[in-house]
Structures are given as C-alpha cells and as structure tokens.
C-alpha positions, 0 to 999 in steps of 0.5 A, a space after each residue: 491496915 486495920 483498925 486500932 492502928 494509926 494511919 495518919 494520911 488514912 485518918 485525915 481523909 476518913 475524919 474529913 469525909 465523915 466530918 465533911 458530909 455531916 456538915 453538908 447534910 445537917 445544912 440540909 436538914 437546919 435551913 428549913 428550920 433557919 428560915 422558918 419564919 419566912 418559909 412558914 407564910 409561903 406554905 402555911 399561910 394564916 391570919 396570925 403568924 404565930 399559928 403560921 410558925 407553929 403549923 411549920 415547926 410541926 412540919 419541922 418535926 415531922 422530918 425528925 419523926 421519919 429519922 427512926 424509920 430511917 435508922 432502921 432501914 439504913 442501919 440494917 442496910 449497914 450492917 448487911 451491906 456496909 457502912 460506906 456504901 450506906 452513907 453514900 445513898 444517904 447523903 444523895 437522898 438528903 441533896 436531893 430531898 433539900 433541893 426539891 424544896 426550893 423548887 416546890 410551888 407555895 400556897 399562893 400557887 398550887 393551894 393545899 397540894 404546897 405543904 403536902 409536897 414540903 411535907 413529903 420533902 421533909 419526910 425524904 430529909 428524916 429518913 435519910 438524916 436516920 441513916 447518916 449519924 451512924 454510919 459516919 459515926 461508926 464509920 470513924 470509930 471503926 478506924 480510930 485507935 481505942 485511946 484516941 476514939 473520942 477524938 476523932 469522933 467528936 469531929 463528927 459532932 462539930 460537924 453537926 454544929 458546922 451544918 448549923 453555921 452553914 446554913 446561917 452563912 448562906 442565908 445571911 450572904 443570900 440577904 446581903 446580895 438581894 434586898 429584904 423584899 426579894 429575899 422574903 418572895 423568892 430568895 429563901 430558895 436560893 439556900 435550898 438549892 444550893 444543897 446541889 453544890 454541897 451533894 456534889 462535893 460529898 459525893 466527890 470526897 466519900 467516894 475515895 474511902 474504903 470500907 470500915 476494916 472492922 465491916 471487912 474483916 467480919 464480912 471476910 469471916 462470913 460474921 455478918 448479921 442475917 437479920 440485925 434487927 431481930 438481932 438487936 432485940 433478941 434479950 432483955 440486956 440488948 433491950 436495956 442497952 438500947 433503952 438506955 442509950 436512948 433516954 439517957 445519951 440521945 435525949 438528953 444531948 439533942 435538947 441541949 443541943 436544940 435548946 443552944 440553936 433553935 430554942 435560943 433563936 426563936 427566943 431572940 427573934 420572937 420574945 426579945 424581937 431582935 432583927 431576923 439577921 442580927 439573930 442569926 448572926 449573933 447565934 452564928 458567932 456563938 455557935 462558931 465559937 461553941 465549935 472547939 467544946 466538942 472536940 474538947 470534950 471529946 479528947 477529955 472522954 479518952 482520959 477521963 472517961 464518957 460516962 463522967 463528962 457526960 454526968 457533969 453536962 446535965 447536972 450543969 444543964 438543969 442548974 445553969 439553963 434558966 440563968 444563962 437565958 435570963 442574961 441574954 434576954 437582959 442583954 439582947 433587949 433591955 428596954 423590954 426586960 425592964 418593961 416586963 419586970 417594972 411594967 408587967 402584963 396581967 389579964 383577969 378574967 373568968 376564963 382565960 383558956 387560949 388555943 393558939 391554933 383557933 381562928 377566933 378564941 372561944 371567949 374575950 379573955 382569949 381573944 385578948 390573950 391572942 392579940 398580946 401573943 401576935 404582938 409578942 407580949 409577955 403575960 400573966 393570967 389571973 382569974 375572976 369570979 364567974 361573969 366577970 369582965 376581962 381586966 388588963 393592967 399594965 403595971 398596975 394601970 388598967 387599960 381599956 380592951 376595948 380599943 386596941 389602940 389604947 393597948 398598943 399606946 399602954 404598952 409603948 407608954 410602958 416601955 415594951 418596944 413591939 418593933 424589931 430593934 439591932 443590938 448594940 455590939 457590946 450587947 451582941 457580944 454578951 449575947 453571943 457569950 451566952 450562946 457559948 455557955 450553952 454551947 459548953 453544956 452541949 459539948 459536954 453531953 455531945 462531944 462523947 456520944 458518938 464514941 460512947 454510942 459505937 462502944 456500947 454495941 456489938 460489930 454485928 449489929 452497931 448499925 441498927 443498935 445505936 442509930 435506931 435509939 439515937 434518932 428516936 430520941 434525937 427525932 422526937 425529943 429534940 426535933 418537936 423541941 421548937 414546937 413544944 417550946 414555942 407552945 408553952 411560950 404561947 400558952 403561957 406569955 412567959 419567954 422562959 416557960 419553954 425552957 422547962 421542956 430542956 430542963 426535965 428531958 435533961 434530968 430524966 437523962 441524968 437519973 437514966 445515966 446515972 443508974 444504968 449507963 456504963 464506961 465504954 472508954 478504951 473499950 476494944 471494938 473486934 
C-alpha cells in the first residue's frame, strides 16, 4: 500500500510516531530555554544577572546554529539512506545530549570547563534537532493522500507546541514536589533527565514504522540520489526554490512562533515581573489552548490553499503584534503600566551609551542606566549639552542619583512595584487570551509549512532540500530571537522595543512569499 492511499490503522501510528517523537525532542531542546533564568547563575555566573541571562540565551542559540549543519548531514543520510532510520539516530542523539546537561557540574564546580561542556551539550542538541523536523515531516507527508496532506502534517506542527507545554509541565510538577531553594540548587536537573523516559518511549514507538513508501519505491527503481546535496543546488531554480523557502516560510513562522513562546515569556517574567511559575503557567495554558490553530489551519491549507493562509498570518502578524502585547502587559501588571505611563523614567545626560555586557559602564549615564535595567525599569534617554551632569526624573520629579536608595524610595513612590507579584485570575485569564491570539497568528504561518515544505521539493532529494532552508532560517532567525529581543530591551528601557525584531523579520517574509512563493496544495509527490 502506497502512498496517496488511506490506511486508517497505518496513518494513526505514522502520525502518532512522528507526532510523538516531535513532542519528545522538542521538550528536549525548550527545557534549556524554560529555565533560563536558573540555568543561567549556575554556568554563567555574574554580578548582574541580566548579563548572566544574555551570555545563556547566546549559548541557546548556539544549538539552533548547529541546526543547519544538522539538516545537511542528516537530510543527506536521509535521503541516501532513508527517512526512518534517519530519525531514529536523531532522536537518540537529542535524549542523549539533554541528559548530559543534567549531570553536567556548575561553575561553582569545575570553573570555566561548565559552560564548555553545556555548550558542547547544546551543539549535540542543534545538530540532531537539524535532522528531526524533516524526516518526521517528510515522513508523514510521504503517507498522506494528496487532499489530506496539510491535515496530518499539521499534527507534527502541535508537536512542537506540545514540546513546549512538556517542558513547563515538568518544571512546574518538579516545583511543586521540592521547595524554591532545592529546586533553584539542584532540582532544575531533574527536567533534564527526565528526557531518558521520553528517549525510551520514542524509541519504543518508531521502531514499529516501516519506511516512507515513496523512499522505498524510488530505492526500488534504483532513483536514489548519489549526492543530494550537490543535487540540491545544481540550477538557479533550485537555488531560488530553497532561498525562498528559507526567507519566505522558515523565518517568518519561527519569530512567531518564538515570539508566542520565549519572547512573551521573558516579557512576563523580566519586564512585567510576574512570579517565575505564574509565567510559566499562564503561558502553558495559553499555549495548550493555542494547540487546536494548527491543525485548524492545516486542514484549511487543503482547501483553501498554503500559500493563502500563509499570507493572511503575517499580514496579521505586523498589524496585530504591538496591540496584543500592549494588553497583556496592561493585564499582567497594572500597577506597573500605570506607572510607566503617568510616572515615566527619563535620564539626561551627555552620553548615555550603555553596553550591557561590561562589568563597569564606561560613564555615570551608564552606570545608572545599568542600575534601572538590573532592577527591570523602563526608560527613556534624552541628551545634554556636553559636561553635563546626568539627570533622572520620574514623572517630572528629579531624583537624587547619588543615593541608590533615593531612587529605589522614587520608584516605589511612583507606583513601579520592583518585587515579583501573582496575578489575579481574571488577570491570568486576559493574559492567557493574548498568548492565544499570537497562538492563531502562529498556527496561521506554521500550521501549513511542513506540507508546504515537502510539496516544494523533488522525492530525491526532500530531505536535504527542505531541512537545509528550514533550520537555517529556524537556527538563526528564531533561535537568537530571545537574545536579540532581550537585548534591544536592554539597550533601549523600552519592554515592547524587541518586538520590532518579530515584526520586520515577519514582513521580509511577506514580500519574499508574496512575490516568489508558489501554491503546492494537492500537489502529487511520485
């Protein structure tokens, strides 16, 4: 029974392997990136922790740049080889490379040979995450009936949302077993290895499939490509087909996409200072809640078309990204909102540059800059005529820089409230609703993709074809999206300032699919 053909006891186990093992390798690869926040003082120790948290989202995205090195050698093992037996290494080499981490000594242990190590971890976790997203993806696609395609490889795309809720599933059960102080010294790796569970049960599962009958019948016709990699690149249209798919589908879904998760995350817990757990859970709920879009969306991509649907998300994405964090911040926090808005932060000086990765800011302006941005403080920069005194005002009100504690007493006069606070539930609820709508732009952009990616490229060489593009733009242009985000925050004052990053990579993808990408629905894949 080939492909095209429906197979309902054969399909179910196909989508649930794939499906399965995505959910397992992306909990793999989010955990590092959920506990950031504590993972970050055990390897990256600092006297500021908002360096410590920059240093660790760069080492989270080193992973994600080691994912196109990944795609190229397992998308050429795939394709020679076979899809099945490709993502079975992967998804070993991905348990294997998680657990280590939660054996790994700290700094406080070994000194500078810790973060090598969790370095070398996350390089293992890049490479095999490079090979995992194509195989499962082709795999399906390779099964599905043509009018049914984007169905059931928008299961793979939950998959990765799944990964997602896994991960904040276990740290939160972890943070309800142990106390705070046991969790933050050694129960963060307890997430970590529970990854051997997860390898297990994949392994268990995946080792039942059969290969992809379109691999089989071109094996069996001796049309295996020798080199697909030379393959894929050997004319301008292949060229263009793989430029295209990587700046006008993998980009622009994995800011998104990475902007619904990490970026609103980060947001809630380091701008709006919301409790570490309540974060999580709100953006758990969210996102549990988000899952259905995909497969929403996927379902419509067989009627209505990939490239239509695909369209609509970013168009949405650039009008409604700025408004939708605008309410949740208003929800999240209101106090602080309201402070930042009747009450704000502005410093004068003559030169205000601040570096937040130095040890000592190179002038008074920085120095207080850097003392807002360790307390999370929003604020504005204005310049002074040269040799001038820095100034801070706070709503209008100057206050004494000299005295630290005058600025703490000014801040809490004005309503920014500097501890960690709980929401109310009704405020979680509106939270959660806006993690949703972000959710629906994702599904929009994502839901499509995987059948959209497999339907762009040759049998001979899908592999390599489509996971090469896929993870250069998922590598580097989602996985530095929380540093580069967290960055602007920092250099700026402004919470909203790393949403400008989502916002452009989203409408180069607009213009780049507009103009250049094709409708594949229905498209026949012998």
């Amino acid at each position: 029974m080939g492909a095209g053909t429906i197979d309902a006891k054969r399909d179910r186990l196909v989508i649930l392997a794939s499906t399965l093992g995505t959910v397992f390798e992306w909990y793999d690869f989010f955990i590092y990136g959920t506990l950031a926040g504590i993972v970050a003082g055990h390897f990256f120790p600092s006297d500021n922790p908002a360096v410590s948290f920059l240093i660790f989202l760069a080492s989270f995205g080193v992973g994600f740049g080691m994912r196109p090195l990944g795609a190229l050698f397992f998308g050429v093992l795939g394709d020679r080889l076979g899809r099945k037996y490709t993502f079975l290494v992967t998804i070993a080499l991905m348990g294997v490379a998680t657990a280590a981490v939660g054996v790994l000594p700290t700094y406080e242990t070994i000194g500078v040979a810790a973060p090598i190590l969790l370095v070398l971890c996350r390089i293992l976790q890049g490479l095999a995450l490079g090979g995992e997203y194509g195989g499962a993806a082709i795999y399906v696609a390779e099964h599905a009936p043509s009018d049914r395609r984007g169905l059931y490889t928008s299961f793979i795309q939950s998959g990765v949302v799944g990964g997602f809720l896994l991960s904040l599933i276990v740290v939160l059960g972890a943070g309800l077993v142990i106390s705070d102080a046991e969790f933050e010294a050694w129960g963060w790796r307890i997430p970590f290895l529970f990854s051997l569970v997860l390898l297990g049960i994949s392994l268990w599962i995946r080792l039942k499939l059969k290969e992809s009958p379109v691999f089989k019948a071109m094996k069996e016709a001796g049309q295996v490509a020798r080199n697909p990699l030379r393959e894929s690149f050997d004319s301008w249209p292949k060229i263009r087909m793989v430029l295209v798919a990587l700046f006008g589908v993998a980009a622009g879904l994995t800011v998104v996409w990475y902007t619904a998760q990490f970026q609103a995350l980060y947001f809630l817990q380091n701008s709006l200072r919301l409790e570490d757990d309540a974060a999580r859970l709100v953006i758990g709920v969210g996102a549990l809640f988000s899952l259905g879009w995909f497969i929403l969306f996927g379902w419509l991509s067989d009627r209505l078309g990939r490239r239509r649907i695909i369209l609509t998300g970013y168009v949405l994405t650039i009008a409604l990204m700025f408004p939708i964090f605008h309410w949740m911040g208003n929800a999240a926090n209101p106090d602080l909102a309201a402070a930042m808005e009747r009450y704000p932060v502005v410093v004068r000086g003559s030169d205000c540059s601040y570096d937040p990765f130095a040890k000592q800011q190179a002038t008074a302006c920085g120095r207080i800059l850097d003392a807002l941005s360790r307390k999370g403080v929003a604020y504005q920069t204005a310049k002074l005529t040269e040799g001038s005194a820095p100034v801070v005002t706070i709503g209008g009100t100057v206050v004494d820089v000299d005295d630290p504690a005058a600025l703490d007493t000014a801040l809490t006069a004005a309503g920014y409230r500097l501890d960690k606070i709980t929401p109310s539930f009704g405020a979680g609820l509106r939270i959660a609703l806006g993690i949703i709508a972000i959710g629906c732009l994702s599904g929009m952009t994502y839901g499509p993709a995987a059948a959209l990616l497999v339907e762009m490229f040759p049998a001979r060489v899908r592999y390599t074809s489509m996971s090469v593009p896929y993870h250069i733009g998922t590598g580097y242009f989602g996985g530095f999206l929380p540093f580069i985000s967290q960055y602007m925050v920092a250099r700026s004052g402004d919470p909203f300032a790393g949403l400008w990053y989502t916002v452009g990579v989203a409408a180069m993808a607009l213009v780049v699919t507009l103009l250049w990408l094709p409708e594949t629905a229905g498209k026949e894949l012998e």
